[in-house]
N, C-alpha and C positions, 0 to 999 in steps of 0.2 A: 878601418872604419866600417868597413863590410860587416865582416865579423864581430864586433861589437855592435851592430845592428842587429843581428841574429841571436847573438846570446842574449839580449835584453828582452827582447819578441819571446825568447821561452821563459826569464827567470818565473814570471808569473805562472806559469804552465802548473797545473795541480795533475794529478794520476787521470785518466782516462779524457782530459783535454785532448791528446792527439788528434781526434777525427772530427773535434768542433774548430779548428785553427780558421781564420779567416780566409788564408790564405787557398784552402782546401773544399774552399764553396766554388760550383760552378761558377764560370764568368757574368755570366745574366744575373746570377745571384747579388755578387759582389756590385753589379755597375748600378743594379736598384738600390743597394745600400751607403753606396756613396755618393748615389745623385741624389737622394734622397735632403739634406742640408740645404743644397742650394736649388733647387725646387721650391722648397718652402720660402726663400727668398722672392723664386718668380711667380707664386703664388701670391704673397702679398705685395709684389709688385703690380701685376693685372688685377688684384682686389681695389687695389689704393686707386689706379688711374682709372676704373670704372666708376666708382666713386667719383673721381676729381671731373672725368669727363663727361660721365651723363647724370652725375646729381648736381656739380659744381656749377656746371657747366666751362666752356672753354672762352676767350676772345677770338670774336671771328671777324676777319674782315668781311667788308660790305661796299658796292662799287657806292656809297655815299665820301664825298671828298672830306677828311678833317683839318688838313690844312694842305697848301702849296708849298713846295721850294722855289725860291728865289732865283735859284741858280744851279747847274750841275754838276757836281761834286759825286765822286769817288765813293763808292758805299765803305770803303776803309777810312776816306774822313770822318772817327767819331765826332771830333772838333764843330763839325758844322752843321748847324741847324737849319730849318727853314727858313729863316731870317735872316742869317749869318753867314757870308759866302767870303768864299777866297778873294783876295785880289784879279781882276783880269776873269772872276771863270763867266762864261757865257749864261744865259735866262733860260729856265725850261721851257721845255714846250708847252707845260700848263698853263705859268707864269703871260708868258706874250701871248696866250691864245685867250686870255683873261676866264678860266677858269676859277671857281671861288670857291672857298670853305663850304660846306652845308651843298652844293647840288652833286646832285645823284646822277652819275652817268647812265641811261638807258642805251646807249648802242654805240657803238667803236666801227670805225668804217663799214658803216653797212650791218654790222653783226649785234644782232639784241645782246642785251647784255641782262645777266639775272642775277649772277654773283660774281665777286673780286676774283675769282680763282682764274675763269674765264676770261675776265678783261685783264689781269696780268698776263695770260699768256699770248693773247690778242699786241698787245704794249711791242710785249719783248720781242717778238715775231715781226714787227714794221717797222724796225732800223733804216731812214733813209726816206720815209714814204711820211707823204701830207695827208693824215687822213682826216675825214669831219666825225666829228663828237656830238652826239646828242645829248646836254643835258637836262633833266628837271631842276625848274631853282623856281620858288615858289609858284607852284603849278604851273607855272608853262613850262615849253620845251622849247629851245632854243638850240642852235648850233654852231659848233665851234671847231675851227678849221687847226691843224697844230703838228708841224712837223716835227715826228720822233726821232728822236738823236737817242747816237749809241751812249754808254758810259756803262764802266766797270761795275757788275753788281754780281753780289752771292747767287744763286742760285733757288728757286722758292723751299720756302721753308728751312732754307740753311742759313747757317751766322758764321761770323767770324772762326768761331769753335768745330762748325762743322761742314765747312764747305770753301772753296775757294773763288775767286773774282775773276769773271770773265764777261767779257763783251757781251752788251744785249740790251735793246730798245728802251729807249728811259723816256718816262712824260712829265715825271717828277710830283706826283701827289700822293698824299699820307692817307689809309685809307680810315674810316671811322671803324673801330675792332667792339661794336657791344656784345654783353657775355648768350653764349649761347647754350643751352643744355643740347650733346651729342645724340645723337641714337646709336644703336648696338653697331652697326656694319659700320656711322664713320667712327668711331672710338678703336673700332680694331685698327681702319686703317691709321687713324692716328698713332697706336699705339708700334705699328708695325714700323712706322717710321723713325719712333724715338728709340725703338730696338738698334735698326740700323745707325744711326746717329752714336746710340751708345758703345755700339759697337769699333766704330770709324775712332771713339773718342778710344777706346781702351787700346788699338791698334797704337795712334799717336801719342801714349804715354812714352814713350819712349823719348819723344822728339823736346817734349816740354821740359825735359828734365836741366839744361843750359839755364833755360829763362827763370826756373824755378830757383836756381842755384845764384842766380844773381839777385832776384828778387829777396832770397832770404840772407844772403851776406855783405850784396852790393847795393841795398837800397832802392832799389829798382820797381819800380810799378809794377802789380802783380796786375795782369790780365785776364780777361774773362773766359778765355780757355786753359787756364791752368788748373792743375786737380787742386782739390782739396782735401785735409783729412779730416778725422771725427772732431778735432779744436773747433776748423775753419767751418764744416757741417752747423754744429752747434754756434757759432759766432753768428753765422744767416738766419737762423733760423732764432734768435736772439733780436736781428735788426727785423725781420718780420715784424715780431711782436709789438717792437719799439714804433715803428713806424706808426703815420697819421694817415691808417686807410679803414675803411670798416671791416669789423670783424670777419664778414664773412670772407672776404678778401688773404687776411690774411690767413683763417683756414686752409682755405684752398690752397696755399701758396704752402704750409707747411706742409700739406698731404703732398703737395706737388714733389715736395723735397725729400719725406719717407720713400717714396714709390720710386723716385730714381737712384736715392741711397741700395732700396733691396736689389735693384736692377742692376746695378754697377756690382752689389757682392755677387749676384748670382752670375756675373761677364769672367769676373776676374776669377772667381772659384773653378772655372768649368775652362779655364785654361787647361793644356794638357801637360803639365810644370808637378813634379813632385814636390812639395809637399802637399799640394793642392787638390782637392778631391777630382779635379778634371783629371788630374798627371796618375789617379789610383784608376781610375774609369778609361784610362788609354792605355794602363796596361792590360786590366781585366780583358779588353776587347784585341790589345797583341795575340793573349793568352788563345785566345779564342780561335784569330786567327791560325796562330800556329797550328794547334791539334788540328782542326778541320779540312788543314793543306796539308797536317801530316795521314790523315783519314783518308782524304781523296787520292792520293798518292802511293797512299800504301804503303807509309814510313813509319818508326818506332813514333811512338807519343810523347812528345817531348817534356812534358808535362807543367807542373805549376810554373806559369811566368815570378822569376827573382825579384821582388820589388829593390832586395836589399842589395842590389847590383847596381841599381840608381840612389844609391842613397850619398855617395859624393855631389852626384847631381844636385841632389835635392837642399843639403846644407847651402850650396851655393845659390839657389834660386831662393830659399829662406834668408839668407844676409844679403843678395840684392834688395828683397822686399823691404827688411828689415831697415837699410841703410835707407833706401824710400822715403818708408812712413819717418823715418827720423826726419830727413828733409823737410817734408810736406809739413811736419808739426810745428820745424821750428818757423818756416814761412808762415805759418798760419799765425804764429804765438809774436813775430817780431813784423811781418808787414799783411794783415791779414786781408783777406777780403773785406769788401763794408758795400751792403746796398746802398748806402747814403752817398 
């Protein structure tokens, strides 16, 4: 297999090719030219979500209340609404503290309050404690007494897909999210985030591969963290269009969906897996290493790193992928995703 790697690499070879061989380009050389592809991914990844974030602008929560829960439920109960509660579960602490839709909390024990970011983390930090609430409900101020109780919730800014459930202060109110346009420094951090996030997600491809295999032959509800391929891509962005929301809405929502498409090629390319332009960029940079420890050292120079000595590898990391994307299509094509 080696070796029919190697003769194929030369049949093209014309007379005086020898000294342009790719292979025979410094390392630095070689790692600009195979990062080069998925760059241009992360390039119109941070093009699209600068766009999405500071022209589209974002939903941002606001400490104004949009509705109450009833009751306290599990952030892993999709099942329950604010209205709709388990048998037996207990009244939030917003609920018995008669908080209401439309007032604005101005101060959480003591502590002014100016944005939701703040009074979530005020919330989740008084597990156990009765604290009083200031709020605005048509122009007055009023207050209100409400002990926080624990209950299992994500983590800020993470979901089901990207984060896990753990104990932390619950008051139990929905915040009002209107659109906001970003400025440059939060858009990075926002952006910094959905890095990380996509990152966490490409790490647990592995995991979802069970639920995806029962989903495309067991009938089995596809979930909101499982991948999807170019079918399921284009199916969303299908139900986008279709849906009853105004146009500008759904714009954004399709930008939304380019800029994490490029962002997931340029995760998964920049693996260090041959055939994948990461796996030609991890060798380029062995290569590197080696001479320079053979340099310091004062040892022969070992010279050009063998790509074609990974190349069993490499078949085998291409028919994983390979058997993948089969997966993913056929989930997509027999129980697909649906916004609706």
């Amino acid at each position: 297999m080696i070796e029919d790697a190697r003769e194929q690499s030369y049949e093209e070879l014309l007379p005086g090719d020898d000294t342009r061989l790719f292979y025979t380009r410094k390392p630095w050389q070689r790692v600009i030219v195979m990062f080069g592809g998925p760059f241009m991914n992360l390039i119109l990844a941070v093009g699209l979500f600068l766009v999405l974030f500071m022209g589209f602008g974002q939903p941002t929560p606001v400490p104004t209340v949009q509705s109450v829960y009833k009751c306290v439920v599990s952030a892993a109960d999709t099942a329950a609404t604010s209205t709709t509660c388990p048998k037996g579960a207990a009244n939030t602490p917003a609920y018995d503290a008669g908080i209401e839709p439309g007032d604005t909390i101005v101060a959480f024990d003591g502590d002014p309050i100016h944005d939701y970011t703040r009074l979530q983390s005020d919330i989740r930090d008084s597990t156990g404690k009765t604290v009083p609430i200031v709020v605005e409900r048509d122009g007055s101020k009023l207050t209100r007494q409400a002990k926080i109780v624990s209950n299992e919730l994500y983590s800020p800014n993470a979901t089901s897909a990207t984060g896990k459930l753990a104990p932390a202060g619950f008051l139990g109110i929905v915040p009002q999210e209107p659109t906001v346009g970003l400025g440059f420094g939060a858009t990075v951090d926002k952006m910094g985030g959905l890095a990380k996030s996509s990152v966490d997600s490409v790490a647990a491809l592995p995991s979802k591969i069970p639920a995806l295999w029962d989903s495309a032959f067991e009938g089995k509800p596809r979930t909101a963290d499982q991948p999807v391929g170019i079918v399921g891509v284009a199916r969303v962005g299908g139900d986008v269009f279709a849906a009853k929301a105004p146009m500008v809405d759904k714009l954004a929502t399709e930008i939304s969906l380019l800029a994490g498409l490029n962002l997931s090629l340029f995760l998964l390319n920049m693996l260090p897996l041959l055939p994948l332009d990461g796996g030609h960029i991890a060798g380029a940079l062995w290569e590197a290493l080696r001479r320079n420890s053979a340099r310091v050292f004062r040892r022969p120079d070992p010279g050009p790193f063998d790509v074609a000595k990974l190349m069993p590898l490499a078949y085998v990391v291409a028919g994983v992928f390979l058997c993948f994307t089969v997966l993913v299509m056929i989930a997509d094509v027999v129980n697909p995703v649906s916004l609706s």
